[in-house]
RODO-2510 file (C-alpha; in nm, 4 decimals, decimal comma):
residues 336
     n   res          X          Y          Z
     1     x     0,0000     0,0000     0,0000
     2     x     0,1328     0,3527    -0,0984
     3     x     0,2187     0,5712     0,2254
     4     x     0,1690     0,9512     0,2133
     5     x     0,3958     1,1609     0,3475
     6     x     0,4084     1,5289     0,3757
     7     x     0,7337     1,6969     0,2759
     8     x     0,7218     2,0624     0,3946
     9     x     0,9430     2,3378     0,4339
    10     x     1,0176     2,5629     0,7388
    11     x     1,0046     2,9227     0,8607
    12     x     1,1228     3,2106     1,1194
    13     x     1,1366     3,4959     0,8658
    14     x     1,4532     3,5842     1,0521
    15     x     1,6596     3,9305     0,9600
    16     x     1,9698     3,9529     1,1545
    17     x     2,1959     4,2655     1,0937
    18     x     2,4669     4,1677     0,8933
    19     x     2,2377     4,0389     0,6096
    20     x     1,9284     4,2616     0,6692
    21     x     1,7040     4,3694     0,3911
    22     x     1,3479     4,5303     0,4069
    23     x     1,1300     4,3481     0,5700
    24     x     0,8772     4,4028     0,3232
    25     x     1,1003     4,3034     0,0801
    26     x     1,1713     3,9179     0,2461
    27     x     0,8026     3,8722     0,3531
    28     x     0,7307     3,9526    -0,0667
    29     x     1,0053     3,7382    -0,1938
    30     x     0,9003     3,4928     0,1136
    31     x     0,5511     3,4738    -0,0201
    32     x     0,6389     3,3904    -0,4059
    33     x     0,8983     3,1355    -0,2746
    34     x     0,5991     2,9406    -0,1001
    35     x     0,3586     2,9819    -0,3849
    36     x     0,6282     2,8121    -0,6215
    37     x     0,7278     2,5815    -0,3750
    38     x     0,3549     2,4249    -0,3579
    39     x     0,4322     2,4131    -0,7611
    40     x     0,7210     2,2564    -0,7787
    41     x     0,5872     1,9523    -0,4881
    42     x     0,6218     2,0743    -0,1713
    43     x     0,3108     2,0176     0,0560
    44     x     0,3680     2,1955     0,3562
    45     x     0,4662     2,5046     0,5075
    46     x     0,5360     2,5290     0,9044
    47     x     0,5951     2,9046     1,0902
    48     x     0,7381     2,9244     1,3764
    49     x     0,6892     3,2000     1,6779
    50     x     0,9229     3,4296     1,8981
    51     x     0,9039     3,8060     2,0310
    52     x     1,0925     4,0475     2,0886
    53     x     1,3877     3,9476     1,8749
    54     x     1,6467     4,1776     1,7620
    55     x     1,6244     3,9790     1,4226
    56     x     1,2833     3,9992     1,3691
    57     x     1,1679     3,6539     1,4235
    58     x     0,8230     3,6528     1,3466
    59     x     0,5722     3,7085     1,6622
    60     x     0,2969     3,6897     1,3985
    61     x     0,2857     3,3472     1,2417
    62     x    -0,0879     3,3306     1,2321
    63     x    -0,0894     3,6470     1,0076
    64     x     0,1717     3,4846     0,8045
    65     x    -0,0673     3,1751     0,7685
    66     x    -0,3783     3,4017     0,6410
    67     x    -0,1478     3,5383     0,3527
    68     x     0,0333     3,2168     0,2387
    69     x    -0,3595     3,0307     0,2714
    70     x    -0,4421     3,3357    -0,0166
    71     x    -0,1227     3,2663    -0,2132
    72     x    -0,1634     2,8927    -0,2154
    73     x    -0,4310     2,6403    -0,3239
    74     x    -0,2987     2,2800    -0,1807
    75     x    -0,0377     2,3470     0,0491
    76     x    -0,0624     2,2569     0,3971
    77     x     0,0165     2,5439     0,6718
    78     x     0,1080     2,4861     1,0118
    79     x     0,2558     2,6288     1,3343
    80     x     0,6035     2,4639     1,4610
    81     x     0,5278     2,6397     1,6770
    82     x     0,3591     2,8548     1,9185
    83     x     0,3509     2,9002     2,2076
    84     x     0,0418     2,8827     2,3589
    85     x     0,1418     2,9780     2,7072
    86     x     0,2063     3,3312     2,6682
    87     x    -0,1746     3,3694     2,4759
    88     x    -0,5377     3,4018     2,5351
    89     x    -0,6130     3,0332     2,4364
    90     x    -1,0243     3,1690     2,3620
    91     x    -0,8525     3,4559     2,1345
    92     x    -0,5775     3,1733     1,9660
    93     x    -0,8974     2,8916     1,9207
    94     x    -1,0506     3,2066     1,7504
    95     x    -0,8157     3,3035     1,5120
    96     x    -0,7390     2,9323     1,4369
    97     x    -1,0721     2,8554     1,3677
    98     x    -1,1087     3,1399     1,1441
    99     x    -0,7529     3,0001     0,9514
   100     x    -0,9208     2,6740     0,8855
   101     x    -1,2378     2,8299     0,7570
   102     x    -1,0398     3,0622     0,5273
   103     x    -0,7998     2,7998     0,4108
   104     x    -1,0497     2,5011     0,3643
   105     x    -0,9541     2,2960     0,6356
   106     x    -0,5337     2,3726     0,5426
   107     x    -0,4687     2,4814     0,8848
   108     x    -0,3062     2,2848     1,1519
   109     x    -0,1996     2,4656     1,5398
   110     x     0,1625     2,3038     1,6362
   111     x     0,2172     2,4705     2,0081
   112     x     0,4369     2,4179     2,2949
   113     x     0,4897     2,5691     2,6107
   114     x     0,8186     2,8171     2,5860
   115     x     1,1477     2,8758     2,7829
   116     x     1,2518     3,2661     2,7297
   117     x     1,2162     3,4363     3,0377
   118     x     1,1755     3,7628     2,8275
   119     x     0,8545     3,6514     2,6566
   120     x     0,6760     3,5258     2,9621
   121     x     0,7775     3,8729     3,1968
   122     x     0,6461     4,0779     2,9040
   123     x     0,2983     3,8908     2,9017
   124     x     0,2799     3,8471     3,2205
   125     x     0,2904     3,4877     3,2805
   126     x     0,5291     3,3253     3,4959
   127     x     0,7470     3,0194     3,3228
   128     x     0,6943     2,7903     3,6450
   129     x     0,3377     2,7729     3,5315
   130     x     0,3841     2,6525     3,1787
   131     x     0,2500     2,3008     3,2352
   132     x    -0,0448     2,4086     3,3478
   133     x    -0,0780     2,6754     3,0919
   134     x    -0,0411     2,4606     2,8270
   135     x    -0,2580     2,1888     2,9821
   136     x    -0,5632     2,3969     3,0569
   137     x    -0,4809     2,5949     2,6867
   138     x    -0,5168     2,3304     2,4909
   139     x    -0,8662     2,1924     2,6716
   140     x    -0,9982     2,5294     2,6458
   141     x    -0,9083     2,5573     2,2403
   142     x    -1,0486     2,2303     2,1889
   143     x    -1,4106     2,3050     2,3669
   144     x    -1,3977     2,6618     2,1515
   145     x    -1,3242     2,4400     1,8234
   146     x    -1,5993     2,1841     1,8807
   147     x    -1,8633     2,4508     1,9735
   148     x    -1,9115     2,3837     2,3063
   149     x    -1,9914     2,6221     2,5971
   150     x    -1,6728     2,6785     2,7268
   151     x    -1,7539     2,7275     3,1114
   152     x    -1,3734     2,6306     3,2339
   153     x    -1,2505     2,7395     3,5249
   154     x    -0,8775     2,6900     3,6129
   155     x    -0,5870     2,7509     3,8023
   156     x    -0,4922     2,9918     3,5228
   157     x    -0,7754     3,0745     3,2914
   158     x    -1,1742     3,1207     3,3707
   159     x    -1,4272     3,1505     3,1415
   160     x    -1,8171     3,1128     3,1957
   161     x    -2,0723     3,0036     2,9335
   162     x    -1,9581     3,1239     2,6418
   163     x    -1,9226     3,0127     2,3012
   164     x    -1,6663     3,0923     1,9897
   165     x    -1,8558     3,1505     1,6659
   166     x    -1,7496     3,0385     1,3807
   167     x    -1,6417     2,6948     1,4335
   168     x    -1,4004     2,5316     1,1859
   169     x    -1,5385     2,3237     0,9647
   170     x    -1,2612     2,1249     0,8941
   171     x    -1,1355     2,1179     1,2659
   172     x    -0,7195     2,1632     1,2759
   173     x    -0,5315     1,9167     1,4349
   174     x    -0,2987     2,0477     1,7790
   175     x     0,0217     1,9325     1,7851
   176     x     0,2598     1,9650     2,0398
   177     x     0,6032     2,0263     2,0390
   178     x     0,9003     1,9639     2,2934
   179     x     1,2721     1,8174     2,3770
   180     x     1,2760     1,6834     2,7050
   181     x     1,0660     1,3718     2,8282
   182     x     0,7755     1,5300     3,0037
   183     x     0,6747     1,7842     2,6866
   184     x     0,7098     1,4683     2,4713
   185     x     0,4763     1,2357     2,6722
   186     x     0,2524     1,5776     2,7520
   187     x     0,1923     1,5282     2,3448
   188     x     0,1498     1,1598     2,3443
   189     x    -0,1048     1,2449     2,6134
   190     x    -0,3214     1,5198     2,4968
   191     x    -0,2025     1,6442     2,1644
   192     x    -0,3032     1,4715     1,8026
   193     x     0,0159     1,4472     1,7183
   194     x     0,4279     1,5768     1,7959
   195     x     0,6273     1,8126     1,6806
   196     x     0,9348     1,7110     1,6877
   197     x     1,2917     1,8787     1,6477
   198     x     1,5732     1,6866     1,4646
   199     x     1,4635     1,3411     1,5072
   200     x     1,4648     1,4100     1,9351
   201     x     1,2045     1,1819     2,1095
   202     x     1,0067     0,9612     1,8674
   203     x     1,1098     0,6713     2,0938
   204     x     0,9876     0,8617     2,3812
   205     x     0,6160     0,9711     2,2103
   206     x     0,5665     0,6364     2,1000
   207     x     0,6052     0,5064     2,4687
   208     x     0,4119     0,8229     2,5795
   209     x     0,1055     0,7005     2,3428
   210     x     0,1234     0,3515     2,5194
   211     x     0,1085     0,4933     2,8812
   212     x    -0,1997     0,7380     2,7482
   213     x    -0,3365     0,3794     2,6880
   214     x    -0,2834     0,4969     2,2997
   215     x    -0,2284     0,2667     1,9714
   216     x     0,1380     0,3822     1,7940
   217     x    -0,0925     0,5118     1,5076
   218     x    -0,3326     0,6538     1,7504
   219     x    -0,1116     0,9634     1,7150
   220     x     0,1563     1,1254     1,4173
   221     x     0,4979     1,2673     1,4335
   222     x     0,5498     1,5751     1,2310
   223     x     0,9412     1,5811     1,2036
   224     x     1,1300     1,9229     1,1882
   225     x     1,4956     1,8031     0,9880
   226     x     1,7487     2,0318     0,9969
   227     x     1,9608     1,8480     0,6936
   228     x     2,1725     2,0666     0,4532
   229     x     2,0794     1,9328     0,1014
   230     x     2,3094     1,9909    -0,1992
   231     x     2,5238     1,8837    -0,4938
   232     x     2,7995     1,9126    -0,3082
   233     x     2,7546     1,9610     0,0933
   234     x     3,0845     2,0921     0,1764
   235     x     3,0745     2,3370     0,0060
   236     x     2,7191     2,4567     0,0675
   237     x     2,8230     2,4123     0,4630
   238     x     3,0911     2,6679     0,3984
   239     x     2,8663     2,9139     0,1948
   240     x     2,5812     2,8815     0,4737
   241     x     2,8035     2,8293     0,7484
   242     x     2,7824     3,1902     0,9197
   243     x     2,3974     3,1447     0,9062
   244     x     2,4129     2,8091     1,0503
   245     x     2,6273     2,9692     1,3265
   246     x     2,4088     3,2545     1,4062
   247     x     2,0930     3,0121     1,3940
   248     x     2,2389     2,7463     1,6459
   249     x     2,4199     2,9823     1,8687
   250     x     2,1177     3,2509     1,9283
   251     x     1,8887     2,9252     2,0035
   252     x     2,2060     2,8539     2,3016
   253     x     2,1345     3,2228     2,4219
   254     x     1,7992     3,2237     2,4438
   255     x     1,8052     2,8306     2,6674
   256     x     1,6453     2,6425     2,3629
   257     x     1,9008     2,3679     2,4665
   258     x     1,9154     2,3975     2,8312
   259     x     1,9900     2,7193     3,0681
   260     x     2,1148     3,0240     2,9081
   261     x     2,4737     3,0758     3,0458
   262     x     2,5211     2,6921     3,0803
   263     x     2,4894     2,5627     2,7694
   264     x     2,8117     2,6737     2,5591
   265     x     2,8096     2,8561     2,2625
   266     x     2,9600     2,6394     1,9543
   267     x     3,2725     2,8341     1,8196
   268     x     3,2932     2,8309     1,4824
   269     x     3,0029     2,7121     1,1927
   270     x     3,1632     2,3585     1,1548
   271     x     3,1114     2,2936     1,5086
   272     x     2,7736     2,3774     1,4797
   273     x     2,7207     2,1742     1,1832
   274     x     2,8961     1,8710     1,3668
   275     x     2,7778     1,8645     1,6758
   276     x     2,4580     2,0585     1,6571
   277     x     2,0888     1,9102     1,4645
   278     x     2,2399     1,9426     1,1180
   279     x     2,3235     1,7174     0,8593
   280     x     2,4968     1,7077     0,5562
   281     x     2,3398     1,5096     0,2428
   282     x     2,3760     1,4887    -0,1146
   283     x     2,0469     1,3584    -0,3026
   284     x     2,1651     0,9790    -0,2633
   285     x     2,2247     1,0016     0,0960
   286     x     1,9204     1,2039     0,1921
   287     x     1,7046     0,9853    -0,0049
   288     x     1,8953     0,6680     0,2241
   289     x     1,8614     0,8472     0,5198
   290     x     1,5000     0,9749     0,4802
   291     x     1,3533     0,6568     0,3422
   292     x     1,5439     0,4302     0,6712
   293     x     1,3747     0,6972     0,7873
   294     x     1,0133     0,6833     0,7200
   295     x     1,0418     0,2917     0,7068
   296     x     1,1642     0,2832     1,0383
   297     x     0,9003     0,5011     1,2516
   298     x     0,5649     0,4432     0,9999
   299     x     0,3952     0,7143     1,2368
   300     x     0,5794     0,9845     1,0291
   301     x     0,3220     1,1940     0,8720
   302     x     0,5471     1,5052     0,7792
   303     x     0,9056     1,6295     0,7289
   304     x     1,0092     1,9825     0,7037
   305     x     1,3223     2,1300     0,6258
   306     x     1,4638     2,4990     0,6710
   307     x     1,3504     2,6729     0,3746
   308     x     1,6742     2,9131     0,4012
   309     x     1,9143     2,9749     0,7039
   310     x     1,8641     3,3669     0,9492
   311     x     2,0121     3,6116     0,6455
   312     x     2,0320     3,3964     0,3539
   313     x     1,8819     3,4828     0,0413
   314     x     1,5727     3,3332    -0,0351
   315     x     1,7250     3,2778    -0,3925
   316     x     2,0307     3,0988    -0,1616
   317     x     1,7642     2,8751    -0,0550
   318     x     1,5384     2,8051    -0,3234
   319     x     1,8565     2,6492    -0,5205
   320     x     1,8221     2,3743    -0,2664
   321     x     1,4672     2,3233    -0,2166
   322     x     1,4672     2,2724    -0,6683
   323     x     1,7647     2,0283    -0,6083
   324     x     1,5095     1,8712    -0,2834
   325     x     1,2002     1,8861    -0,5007
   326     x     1,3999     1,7551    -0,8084
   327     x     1,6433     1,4837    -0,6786
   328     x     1,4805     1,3797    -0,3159
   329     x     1,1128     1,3745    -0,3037
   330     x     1,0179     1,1525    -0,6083
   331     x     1,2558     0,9150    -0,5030
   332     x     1,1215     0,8915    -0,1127
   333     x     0,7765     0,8832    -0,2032
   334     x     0,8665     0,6066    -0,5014
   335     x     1,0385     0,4034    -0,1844
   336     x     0,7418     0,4193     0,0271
***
């Protein structure tokens, strides 16, 4: 039988200094990139969510979503991801449902709970409480999707009989993201599927679904790969290296990989690429890799791959999603 598999590409609309153009400028060129991409075979798009960055790291993905759902026809859009702690969880189920209704049923809400202490003092939220926030969030979101009086009253949110109007149609499946062992069985638990980051914790989801009393396909894994495709990876490694570097090293800072300050900083780009979530493939070996892949975890329902690296050109990038889309992705889906 013929598996499908989404492969999708992935965004943070990231501007840092030394490369900085308009922003209007990247979101346009951003926009036509996606609309081609969806051409060319790509069938997903993933946005991810941060404030307050000196880079400009989008802290609107969900407006981002409304304009690639009018630039695209087939294309799947999701969040990898938000974070649902630091928002109104009546006003996100809102906005969401409204995605889905505008997209035909497109829209999918990846979330997790957080770790930057600047995000949660600036909304007011305190990051001790993030597993309740994100467990009472995601209840409340799914009563507002379904229709249902939402009459919830929490340790952190309380709301009385009230409904959300429109409901989605096509209701979006909440995914939920994470690293470390609790997040990962939190998804296996309550989310429809997991977000995952560089092939971390599909072991650990798949053992969270069995303690949830949960089937392995009772659930999907929706795999972010940070792979490095090309003719020739060496040298693309060296071209993109000072973007890999500034990607990896501001994640460090901001205690994406344990607490800022104690987590060291990786020195130079071929550090990063070696020891960090990257990898580098030519067609053959991403095609050998992605296909043990997929074979080896069926419950695979998506990979995405960075669309570009924080100030590479988008024209940088689309070179190696045509080589992807050319080389890789008839060849995977041919396997499987």
């Amino acid at each position: 039988m013929t598996r499908r598999v989404n492969f999708g590409l992935w965004y943070d609309f990231r501007n840092p200094e030394p490369w900085r153009v308009p922003f209007e400028r990247l979101y346009a060129e951003t926009l036509d990139q996606i609309a081609w991409a969806e051409e060319i075979g790509f069938d997903s798009v993933w946005l991810t969510e941060h404030h307050f960055a000196e880079d400009g790291y989008t802290p609107s993905p969900l407006v981002m979503a409304g304009a690639i759902g009018q630039r695209t026809r087939r294309i799947r859009i999701g969040t990898n991801l938000m974070l649902i702690t630091i928002h109104d969880p009546v006003r996100l189920a809102e906005d969401s449902a409204t995605l889905s209704l505008l997209t035909g049923g497109r829209f999918d809400l990846g979330v997790a709970i957080g770790y930057r202490q600047l995000e949660f003092d600036a909304f007011q939220r305190k990051l001790v409480n993030r597993p309740s926030l994100i467990e009472e969030g995601v209840e409340i979101v799914r009563r507002a999707w379904r229709g249902d009086l939402i009459d919830f009253h929490g340790k952190r949110f309380s709301y009385g009989d009230i409904r959300v109007t429109p409901t989605p149609e096509h209701a979006p499946r909440l995914l939920i993201g994470g690293m470390a062992e609790p997040a990962i069985h939190r998804a296996a638990r309550i989310g429809d599927g997991f977000l995952s980051t560089g092939g971390i914790g599909h072991e650990l989801y798949l053992e969270g679904l069995a303690q949830a009393g949960k089937g392995p396909d009772d659930g999907g894994i929706y795999a972010g790969n940070w792979a490095i495709i090309s003719p020739d990876p060496e040298r693309e490694a060296a071209a993109v290296g000072p973007h890999v570097l500034y990607q990896a090293n501001e994640y460090v800072k901001w205690g994406a990989f344990g607490p800022p300050g104690e987590v060291p900083l990786f020195p130079d780009a071929p550090t990063a690429i070696r020891n960090g979530l990257y990898e580098l493939w030519t067609a053959d070996a991403a095609v050998e890799n992605l296909t043990a892949l997929l074979r080896g975890c069926p419950q695979i329902r998506d990979v995405h791959f960075w669309a570009q690296f924080p100030g590479e050109s988008v024209a940088a990038g689309s070179a190696r999603l045509q080589y992807v889309a050319t080389e890789v992705l008839p060849r995977v889906r041919a396997a499987l």
